[in-house]
C-alpha positions as CSV (number, residue, x, y, z in Angstrom):
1,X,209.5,71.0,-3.9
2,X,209.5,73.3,-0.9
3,X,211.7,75.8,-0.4
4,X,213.9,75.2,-3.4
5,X,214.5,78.1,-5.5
6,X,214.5,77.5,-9.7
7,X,213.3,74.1,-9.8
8,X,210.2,73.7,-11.2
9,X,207.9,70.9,-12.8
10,X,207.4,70.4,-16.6
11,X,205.6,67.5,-17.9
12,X,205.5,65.4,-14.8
13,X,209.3,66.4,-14.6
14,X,211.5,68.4,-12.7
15,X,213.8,71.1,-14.6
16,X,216.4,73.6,-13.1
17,X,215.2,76.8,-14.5
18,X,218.1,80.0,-13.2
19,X,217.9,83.5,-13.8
20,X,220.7,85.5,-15.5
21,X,222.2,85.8,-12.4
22,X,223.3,83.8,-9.6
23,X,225.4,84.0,-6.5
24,X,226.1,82.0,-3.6
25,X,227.0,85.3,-1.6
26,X,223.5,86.5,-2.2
27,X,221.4,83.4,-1.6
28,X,223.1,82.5,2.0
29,X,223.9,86.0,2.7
30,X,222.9,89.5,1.2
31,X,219.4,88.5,0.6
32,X,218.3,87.4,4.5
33,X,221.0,90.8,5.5
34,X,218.2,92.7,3.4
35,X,215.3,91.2,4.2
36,X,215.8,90.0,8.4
37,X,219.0,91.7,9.2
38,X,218.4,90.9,12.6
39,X,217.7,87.1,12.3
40,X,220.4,84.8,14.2
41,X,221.9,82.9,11.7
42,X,224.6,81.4,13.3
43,X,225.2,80.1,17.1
44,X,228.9,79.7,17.6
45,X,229.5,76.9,20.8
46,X,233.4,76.8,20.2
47,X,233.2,78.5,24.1
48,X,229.7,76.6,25.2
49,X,229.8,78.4,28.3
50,X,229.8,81.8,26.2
51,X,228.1,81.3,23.0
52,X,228.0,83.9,20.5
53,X,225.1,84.5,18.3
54,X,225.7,86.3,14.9
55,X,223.2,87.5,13.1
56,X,222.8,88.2,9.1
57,X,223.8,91.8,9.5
58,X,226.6,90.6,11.1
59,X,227.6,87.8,8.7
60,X,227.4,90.3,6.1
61,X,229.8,92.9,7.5
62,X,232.1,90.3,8.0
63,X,232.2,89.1,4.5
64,X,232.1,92.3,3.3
65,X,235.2,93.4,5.3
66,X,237.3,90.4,3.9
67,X,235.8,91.0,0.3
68,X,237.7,94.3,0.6
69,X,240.9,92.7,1.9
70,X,241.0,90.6,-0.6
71,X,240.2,93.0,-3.5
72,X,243.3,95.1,-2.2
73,X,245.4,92.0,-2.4
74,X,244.5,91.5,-6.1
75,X,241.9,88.9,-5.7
76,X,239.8,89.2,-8.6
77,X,237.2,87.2,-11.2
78,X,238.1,83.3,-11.4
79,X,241.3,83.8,-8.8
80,X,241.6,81.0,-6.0
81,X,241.3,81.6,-2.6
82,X,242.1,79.0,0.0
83,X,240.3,79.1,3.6
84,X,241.9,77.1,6.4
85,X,239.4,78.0,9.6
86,X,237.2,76.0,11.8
87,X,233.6,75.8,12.2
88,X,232.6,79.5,12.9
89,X,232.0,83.1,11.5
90,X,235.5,83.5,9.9
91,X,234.9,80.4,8.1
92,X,231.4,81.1,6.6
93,X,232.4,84.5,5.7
94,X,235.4,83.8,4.3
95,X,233.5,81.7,1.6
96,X,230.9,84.2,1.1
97,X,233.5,87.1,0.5
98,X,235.1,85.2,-2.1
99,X,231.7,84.4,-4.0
100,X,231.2,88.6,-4.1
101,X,234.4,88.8,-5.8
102,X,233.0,86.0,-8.3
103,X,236.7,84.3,-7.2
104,X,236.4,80.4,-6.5
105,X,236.7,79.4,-2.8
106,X,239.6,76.3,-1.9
107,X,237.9,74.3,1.3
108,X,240.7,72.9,3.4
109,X,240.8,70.7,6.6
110,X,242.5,72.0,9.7
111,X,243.4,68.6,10.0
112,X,245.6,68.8,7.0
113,X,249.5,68.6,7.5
114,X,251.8,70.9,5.7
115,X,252.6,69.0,2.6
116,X,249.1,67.9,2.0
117,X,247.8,72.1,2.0
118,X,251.2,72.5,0.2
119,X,249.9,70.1,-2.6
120,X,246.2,72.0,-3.2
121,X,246.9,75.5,-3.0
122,X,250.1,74.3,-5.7
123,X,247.5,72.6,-7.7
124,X,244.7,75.4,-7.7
125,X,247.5,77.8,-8.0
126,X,245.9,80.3,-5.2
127,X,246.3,83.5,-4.9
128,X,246.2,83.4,-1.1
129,X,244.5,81.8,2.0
130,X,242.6,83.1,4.9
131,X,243.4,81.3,8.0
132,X,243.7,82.1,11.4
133,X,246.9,82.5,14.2
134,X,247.0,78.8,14.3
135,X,246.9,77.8,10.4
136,X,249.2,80.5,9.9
137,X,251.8,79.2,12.5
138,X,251.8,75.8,12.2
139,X,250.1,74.3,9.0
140,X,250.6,76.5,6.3
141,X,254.0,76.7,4.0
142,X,255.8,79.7,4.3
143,X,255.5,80.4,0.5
144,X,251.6,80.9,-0.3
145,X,250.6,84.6,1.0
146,X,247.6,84.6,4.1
147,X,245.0,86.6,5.5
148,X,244.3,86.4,8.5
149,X,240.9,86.5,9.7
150,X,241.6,87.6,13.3
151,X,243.4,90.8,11.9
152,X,240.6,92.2,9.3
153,X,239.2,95.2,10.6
154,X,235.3,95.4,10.6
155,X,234.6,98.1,9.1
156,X,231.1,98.2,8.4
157,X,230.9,99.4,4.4
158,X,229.2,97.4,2.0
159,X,230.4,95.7,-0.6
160,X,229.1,95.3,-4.1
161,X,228.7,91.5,-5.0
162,X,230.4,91.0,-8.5
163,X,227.7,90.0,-11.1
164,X,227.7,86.0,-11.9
165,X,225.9,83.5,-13.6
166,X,224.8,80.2,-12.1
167,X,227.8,78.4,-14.3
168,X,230.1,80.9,-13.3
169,X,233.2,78.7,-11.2
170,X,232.9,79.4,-8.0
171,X,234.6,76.3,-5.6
172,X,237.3,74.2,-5.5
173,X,236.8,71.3,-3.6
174,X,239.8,68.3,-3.9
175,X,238.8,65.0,-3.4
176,X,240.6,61.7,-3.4
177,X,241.0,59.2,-5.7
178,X,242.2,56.1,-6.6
179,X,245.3,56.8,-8.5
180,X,247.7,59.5,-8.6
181,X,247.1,63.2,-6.2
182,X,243.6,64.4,-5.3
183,X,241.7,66.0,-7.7
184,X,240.2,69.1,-7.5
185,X,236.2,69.0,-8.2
186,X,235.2,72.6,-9.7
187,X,231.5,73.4,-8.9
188,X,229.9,76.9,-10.0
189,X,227.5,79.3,-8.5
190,X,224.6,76.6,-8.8
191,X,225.9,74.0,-6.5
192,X,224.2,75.3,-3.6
193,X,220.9,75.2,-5.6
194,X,221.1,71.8,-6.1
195,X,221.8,70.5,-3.0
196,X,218.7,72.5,-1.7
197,X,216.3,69.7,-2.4
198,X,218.2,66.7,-0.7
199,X,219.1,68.3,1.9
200,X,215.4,69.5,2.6
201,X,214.1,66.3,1.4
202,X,216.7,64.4,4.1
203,X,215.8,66.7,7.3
204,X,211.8,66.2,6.5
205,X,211.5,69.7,4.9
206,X,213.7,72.0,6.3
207,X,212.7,75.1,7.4
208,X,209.8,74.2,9.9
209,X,209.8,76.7,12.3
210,X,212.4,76.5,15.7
211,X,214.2,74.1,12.8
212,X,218.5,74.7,13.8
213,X,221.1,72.8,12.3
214,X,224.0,71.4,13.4
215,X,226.8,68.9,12.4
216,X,230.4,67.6,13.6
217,X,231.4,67.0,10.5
218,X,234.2,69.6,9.4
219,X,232.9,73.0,6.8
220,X,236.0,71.8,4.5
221,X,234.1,68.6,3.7
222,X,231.4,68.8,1.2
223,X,229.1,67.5,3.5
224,X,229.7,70.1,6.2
225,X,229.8,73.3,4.0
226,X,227.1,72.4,1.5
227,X,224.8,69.5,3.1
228,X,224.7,72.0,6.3
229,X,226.4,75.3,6.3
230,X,225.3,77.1,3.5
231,X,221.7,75.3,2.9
232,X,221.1,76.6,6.5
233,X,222.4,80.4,5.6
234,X,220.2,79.9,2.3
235,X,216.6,78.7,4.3
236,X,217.3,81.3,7.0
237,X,218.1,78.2,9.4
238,X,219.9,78.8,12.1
239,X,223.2,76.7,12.5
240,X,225.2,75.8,15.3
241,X,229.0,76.8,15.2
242,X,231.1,74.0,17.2
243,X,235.3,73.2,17.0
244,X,235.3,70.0,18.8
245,X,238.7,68.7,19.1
246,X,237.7,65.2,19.3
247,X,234.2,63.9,19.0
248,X,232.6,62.7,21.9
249,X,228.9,61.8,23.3
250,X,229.1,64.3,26.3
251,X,229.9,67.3,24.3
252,X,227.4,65.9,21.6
253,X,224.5,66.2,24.3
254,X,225.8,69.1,25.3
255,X,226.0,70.9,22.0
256,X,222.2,69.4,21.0
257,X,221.1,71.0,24.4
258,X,222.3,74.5,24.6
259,X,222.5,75.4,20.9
260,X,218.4,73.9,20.6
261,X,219.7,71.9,17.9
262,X,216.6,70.1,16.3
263,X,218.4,69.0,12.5
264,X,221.8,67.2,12.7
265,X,223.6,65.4,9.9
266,X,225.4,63.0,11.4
267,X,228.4,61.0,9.6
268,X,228.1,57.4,10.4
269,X,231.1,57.0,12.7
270,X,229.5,59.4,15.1
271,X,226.3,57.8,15.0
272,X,228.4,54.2,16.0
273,X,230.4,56.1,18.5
274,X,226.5,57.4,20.2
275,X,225.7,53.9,19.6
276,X,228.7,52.3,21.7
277,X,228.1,54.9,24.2
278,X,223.8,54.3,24.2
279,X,223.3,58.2,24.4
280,X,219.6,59.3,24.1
281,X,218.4,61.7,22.9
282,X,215.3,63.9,22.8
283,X,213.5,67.1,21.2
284,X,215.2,66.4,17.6
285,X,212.5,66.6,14.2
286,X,215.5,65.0,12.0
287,X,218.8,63.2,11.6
288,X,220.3,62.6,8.4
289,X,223.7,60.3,7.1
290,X,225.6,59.8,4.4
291,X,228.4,58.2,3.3
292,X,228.0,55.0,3.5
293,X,224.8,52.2,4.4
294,X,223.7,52.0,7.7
295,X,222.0,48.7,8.3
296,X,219.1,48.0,9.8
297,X,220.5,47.7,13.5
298,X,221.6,51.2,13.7
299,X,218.3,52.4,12.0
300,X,216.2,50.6,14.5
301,X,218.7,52.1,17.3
302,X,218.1,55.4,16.1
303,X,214.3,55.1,16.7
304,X,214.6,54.1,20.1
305,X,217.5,56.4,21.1
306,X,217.0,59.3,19.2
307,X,213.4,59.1,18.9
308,X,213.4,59.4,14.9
309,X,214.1,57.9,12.1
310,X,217.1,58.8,10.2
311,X,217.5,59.5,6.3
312,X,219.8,58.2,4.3
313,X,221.5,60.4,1.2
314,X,224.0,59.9,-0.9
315,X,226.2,61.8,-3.6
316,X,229.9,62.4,-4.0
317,X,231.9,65.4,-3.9
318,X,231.8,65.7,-7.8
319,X,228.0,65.1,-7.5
320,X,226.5,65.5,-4.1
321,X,222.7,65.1,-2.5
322,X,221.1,62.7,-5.3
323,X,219.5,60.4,-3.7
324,X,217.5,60.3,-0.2
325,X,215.0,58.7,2.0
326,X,212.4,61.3,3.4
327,X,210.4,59.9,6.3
328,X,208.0,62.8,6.3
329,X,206.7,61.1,2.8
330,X,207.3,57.2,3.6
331,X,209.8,55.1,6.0
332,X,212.7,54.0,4.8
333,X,213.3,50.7,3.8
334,X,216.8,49.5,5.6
335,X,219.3,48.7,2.7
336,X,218.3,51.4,0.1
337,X,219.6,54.8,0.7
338,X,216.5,56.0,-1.0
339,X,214.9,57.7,-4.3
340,X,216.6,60.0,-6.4
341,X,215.7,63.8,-5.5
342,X,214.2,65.6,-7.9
343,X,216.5,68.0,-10.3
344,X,218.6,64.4,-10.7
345,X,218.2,61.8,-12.6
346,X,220.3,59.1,-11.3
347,X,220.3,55.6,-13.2
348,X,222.2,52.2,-13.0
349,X,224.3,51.5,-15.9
350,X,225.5,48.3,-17.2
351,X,229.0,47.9,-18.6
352,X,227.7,49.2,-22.3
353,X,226.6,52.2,-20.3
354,X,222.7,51.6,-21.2
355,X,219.9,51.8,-18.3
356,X,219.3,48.3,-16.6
357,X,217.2,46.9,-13.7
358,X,220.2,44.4,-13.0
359,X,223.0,45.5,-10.4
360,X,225.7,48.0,-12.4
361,X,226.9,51.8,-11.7
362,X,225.0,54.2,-10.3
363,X,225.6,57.2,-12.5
364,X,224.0,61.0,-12.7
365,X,222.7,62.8,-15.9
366,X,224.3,66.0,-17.1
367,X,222.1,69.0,-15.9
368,X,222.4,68.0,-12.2
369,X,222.3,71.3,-10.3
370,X,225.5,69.7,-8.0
371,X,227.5,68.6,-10.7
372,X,230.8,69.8,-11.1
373,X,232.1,71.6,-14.1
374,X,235.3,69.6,-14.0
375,X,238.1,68.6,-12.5
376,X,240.8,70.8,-11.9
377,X,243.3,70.9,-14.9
378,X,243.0,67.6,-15.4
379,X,240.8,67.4,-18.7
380,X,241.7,63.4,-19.5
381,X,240.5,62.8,-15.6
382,X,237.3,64.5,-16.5
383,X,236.6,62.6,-19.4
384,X,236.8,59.5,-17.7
385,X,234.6,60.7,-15.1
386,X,232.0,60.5,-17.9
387,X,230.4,58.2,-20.2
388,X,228.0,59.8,-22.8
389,X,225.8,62.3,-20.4
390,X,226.1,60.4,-17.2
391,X,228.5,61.1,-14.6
392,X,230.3,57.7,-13.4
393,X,230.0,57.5,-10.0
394,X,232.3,54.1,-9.7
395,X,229.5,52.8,-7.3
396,X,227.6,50.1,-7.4
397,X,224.0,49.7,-7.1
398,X,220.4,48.3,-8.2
399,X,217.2,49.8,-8.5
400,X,213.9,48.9,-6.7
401,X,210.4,49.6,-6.9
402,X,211.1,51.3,-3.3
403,X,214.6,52.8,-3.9
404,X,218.0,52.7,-4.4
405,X,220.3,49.6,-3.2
406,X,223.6,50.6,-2.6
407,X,226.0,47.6,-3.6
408,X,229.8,48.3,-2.9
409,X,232.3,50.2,-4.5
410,X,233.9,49.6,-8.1
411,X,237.3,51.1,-7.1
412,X,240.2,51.3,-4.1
413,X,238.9,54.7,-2.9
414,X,238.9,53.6,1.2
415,X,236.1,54.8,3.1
416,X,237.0,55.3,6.6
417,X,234.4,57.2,8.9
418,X,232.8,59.2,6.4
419,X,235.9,60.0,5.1
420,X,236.6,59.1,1.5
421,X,240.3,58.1,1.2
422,X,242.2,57.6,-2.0
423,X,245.6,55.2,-1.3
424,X,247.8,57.2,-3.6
425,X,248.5,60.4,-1.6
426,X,249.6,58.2,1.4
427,X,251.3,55.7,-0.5
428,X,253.4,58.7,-1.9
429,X,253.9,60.4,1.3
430,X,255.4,56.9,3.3
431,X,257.2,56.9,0.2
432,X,259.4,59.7,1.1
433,X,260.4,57.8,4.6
434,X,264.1,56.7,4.2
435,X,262.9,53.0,5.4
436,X,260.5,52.1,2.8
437,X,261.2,50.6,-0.2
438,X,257.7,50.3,-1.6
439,X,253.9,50.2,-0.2
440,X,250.4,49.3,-1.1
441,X,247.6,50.7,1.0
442,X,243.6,49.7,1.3
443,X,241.4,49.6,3.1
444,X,240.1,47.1,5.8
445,X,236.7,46.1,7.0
446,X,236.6,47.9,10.5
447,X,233.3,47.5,12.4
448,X,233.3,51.3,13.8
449,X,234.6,52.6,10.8
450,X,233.3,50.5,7.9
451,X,237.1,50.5,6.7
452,X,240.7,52.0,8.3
453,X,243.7,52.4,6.0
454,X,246.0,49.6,5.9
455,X,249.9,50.0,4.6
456,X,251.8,47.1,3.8
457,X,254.9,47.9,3.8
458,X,258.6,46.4,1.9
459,X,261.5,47.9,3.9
460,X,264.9,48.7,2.4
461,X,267.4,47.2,3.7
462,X,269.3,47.4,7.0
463,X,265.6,48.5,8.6
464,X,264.3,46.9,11.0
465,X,260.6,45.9,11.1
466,X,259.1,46.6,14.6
467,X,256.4,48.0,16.1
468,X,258.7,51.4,16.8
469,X,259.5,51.9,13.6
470,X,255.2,51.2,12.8
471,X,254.6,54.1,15.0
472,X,257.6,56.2,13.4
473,X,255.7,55.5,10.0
474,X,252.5,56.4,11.1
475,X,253.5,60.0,13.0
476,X,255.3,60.7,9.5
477,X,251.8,60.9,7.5
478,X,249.9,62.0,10.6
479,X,252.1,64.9,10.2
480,X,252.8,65.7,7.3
481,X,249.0,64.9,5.7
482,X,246.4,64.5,8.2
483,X,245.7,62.7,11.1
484,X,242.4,61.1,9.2
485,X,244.7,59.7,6.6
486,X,247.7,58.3,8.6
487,X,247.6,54.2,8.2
488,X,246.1,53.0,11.8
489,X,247.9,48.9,10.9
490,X,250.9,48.4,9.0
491,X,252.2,45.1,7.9
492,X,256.1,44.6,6.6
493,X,256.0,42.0,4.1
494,X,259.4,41.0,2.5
495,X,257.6,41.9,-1.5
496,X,253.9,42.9,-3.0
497,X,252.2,41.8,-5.1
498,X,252.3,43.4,-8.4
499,X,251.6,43.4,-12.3
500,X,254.2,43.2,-15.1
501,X,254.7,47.1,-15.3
502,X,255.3,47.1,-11.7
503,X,252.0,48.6,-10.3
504,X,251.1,47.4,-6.9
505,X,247.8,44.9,-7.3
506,X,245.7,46.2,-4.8
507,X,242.8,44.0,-4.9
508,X,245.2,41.1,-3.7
509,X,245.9,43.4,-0.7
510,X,242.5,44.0,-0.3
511,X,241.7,40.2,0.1
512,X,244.6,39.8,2.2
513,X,243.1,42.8,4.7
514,X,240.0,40.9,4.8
515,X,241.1,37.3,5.7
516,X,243.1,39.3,8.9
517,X,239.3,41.0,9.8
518,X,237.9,37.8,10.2
């Protein structure tokens, strides 16, 4: 496997095989700062009239400078650290200063509202969060101590990188589920290893020279800070830097242009929103997607209009980058999202939990390089999340002699433009309106999206049900969680359905949502 660090072959197998030590600081960072100081690593477009290029020196002194910071606020070993920034420098370094301390790193969206960040950093019990002017003024709670980024002085001493070990905790990253708040996946120094060989394996080989990266998606998101970011820091690829505010085919061109982007990941609502727009687009050697199936019309668009044929991966925020298609080796086969990349062994299970050729879960062996240690302080959770020595991935899917087929979903998680969207956390939030009495939220087929939220909604009463008081609903979750996870229909109904115990029956919800698609 090219370019992947501790993965070797044994037997016709592949085997993860790490040293004493391992750090993420080191692999994306010190070690290129050593070796090819000088090297642009990263091309910040947030001004695309006046880009910036840093280089590793660079990257280095800055994460060095907050590693300090931190250490004088008490950050130490296995303490939590939020960052709140946007795609560029402060964001990259802020993660890599944290990894030197050997403290664990809390991702979080700019898009987040103030109860939403207030409900992580609670959870992960941080010690403080670097942000910037505008995280610090109008997103984050008043109670959790900041950094900010804009105010660390630069001061050009270098920092010693704390000694870890490739199981040494070393991110937080909360996902959502399909039942109470999000979880927090813990990943260790490691994770970045193992999502070396998909993402190479889903850009044709990364590291070809002139190779730069860039994606829209946000660094918060698994699939921005470890399918992009840090696999680029780590293969000395260059990556492009840009905060769009909303996404958009002009700026897209624009970016691809200027920043001599030639690897983008693209999530699959951006590739519909290129698609409703038919952008081409020349000069790129890859373009890889993930989270969710594409089809076979927007494969055969992508030949035409971006002159290449996109890879599919797939993987999940407690597992990420185990399966994908490679057109370098063959083309991929529209409705499988690939083979499994070696240093995982993925497998369908059947409902005893055995291997099976039939259609079942798609599940992940222990050993995976980007498998998390746990979930957050929630040891019954993690348990679940297992059955023998395979992670449950509540997917479902069916082996072929060519690939993967990716069926549907076993559970209520919604998946809404790359997003994965558990109901709870927005059911709890509309909650807290004085109007509603109780909710049930899903998600429903969308053809841009794949799904959008969808609240139905029992008012108490004296309320009126109206489109004003729709839009009243939908501003409350927009601000106070995100404006991803705000419901884009609500229905009033007078009751829902629900079981004995009194728990909302979502899958009759579901079916409802889908008879209205149609």
């Amino acid at each position: 496997m090219r370019n992947v660090p501790y993965l070797k072959q044994k037997n016709g197998n592949w085997i993860w095989d790490f040293p004493s030590e391992l750090n993420m600081a080191v692999q994306a960072c010190d070690y290129w700062g050593s070796k090819s100081p000088e090297k642009v690593c990263l091309k910040d477009f947030t001004n695309i009239d006046q880009p910036i290029l840093y280089t590793y020196k660079e990257l280095r002194s800055f994460a060095d400078s907050i590693a300090f910071e931190l250490t004088k606020r008490g950050v130490g070993i296995g303490d939590r650290v939020g960052v709140l920034l946007s795609q560029g420098i402060g964001c990259a370094a802020s993660h890599i200063a944290i990894w030197k301390l050997g403290a664990i790193s809390i991702p979080l969206f700019k898009l987040f509202g103030p109860d939403a960040l207030k409900m992580r950093l609670n959870d992960a019990q941080a010690k403080c969060t670097i942000t910037d002017f505008e995280g610090t003024n109008s997103l984050l709670p008043n109670e959790f101590d900041r950094l900010i980024f804009d105010n660390i002085e630069n001061t050009g001493e270098p920092f010693k990188t704390q000694s870890t070990k490739a199981d040494t905790p070393a991110v937080l990253i909360y996902t959502s589920g399909t039942t109470g708040l999000p979880k927090g996946a813990l990943h260790s120094q490691q994770v970045l290893t193992g999502h070396l060989p998909g993402v190479s394996m889903s850009h044709n080989y990364l590291g070809h020279d002139q190779d730069c990266l860039w994606t829209p998606a946000d660094w918060a998101w698994i699939g921005g800070l470890f399918d992009v970011l840090m696999p680029g820091l780590a293969l000395g690829v260059p990556v492009v830097a840009a905060k769009m505010k909303k996404f958009s085919p002009k700026d897209t061109i624009e970016i691809i242009s200027r920043g001599k982007v030639r690897n983008i990941f693209f999530p699959p609502t951006a590739l519909r929103i290129l698609k409703a727009s038919d952008v081409k687009i020349n000069g790129l050697r890859s373009v890889a997607c993930g989270g969710e199936p594409l089809g076979a019309e927007m494969l055969e668009w992508g030949k035409k209009n971006l002159k290449i044929t996109i890879n599919e991966f797939y993987g999940q925020t407690e597992c990420n980058m185990v399966v994908s298609s490679c057109n370098a080796d063959k083309e991929p086969i529209s409705g499988l999202m690939g083979t499994p990349v070696p240093g995982h062994e993925v497998n369908i299970l059947d409902s005893d939990g055995s291997p099976t050729l039939e259609e079942g879960e798609i599940a992940i062996k222990r050993g995976s390089a980007s498998m998390m240690l746990e979930y957050w302080r929630r040891p019954d959770q993690t348990e679940k999340k297992f059955k023998g020595d395979w992670l449950l991935t509540g997917d479902r899917g069916r082996f072929h002699a060519e690939g993967i087929e990716f069926i549907g979903r076993d559970d209520d998680v919604i998946n809404s433009a790359g997003y994965r969207i558990g109901p709870s956390e927005i059911e709890d939030c509309l909650l807290m309106h004085p109007a509603v009495a109780t909710v049930g939220v899903v998600g429903k087929p969308d053809r841009s999206r794949s799904e959008i939220v969808k609240a139905y909604v029992v008012l108490k009463p004296d309320h009126k049900a109206d489109s004003l008081l729709s839009e009243t609903l939908q501003d409350f979750v927009r601000k106070r969680l995100a404006k991803h996870l705000y419901p884009r229909e609500i229905s009033f109904l007078d009751e829902l359905p629900m079981t004995i115990t009194g728990k909302v029956i979502r899958k009759k919800l579901r079916e409802k949502a889908i008879l209205e698609s149609k």
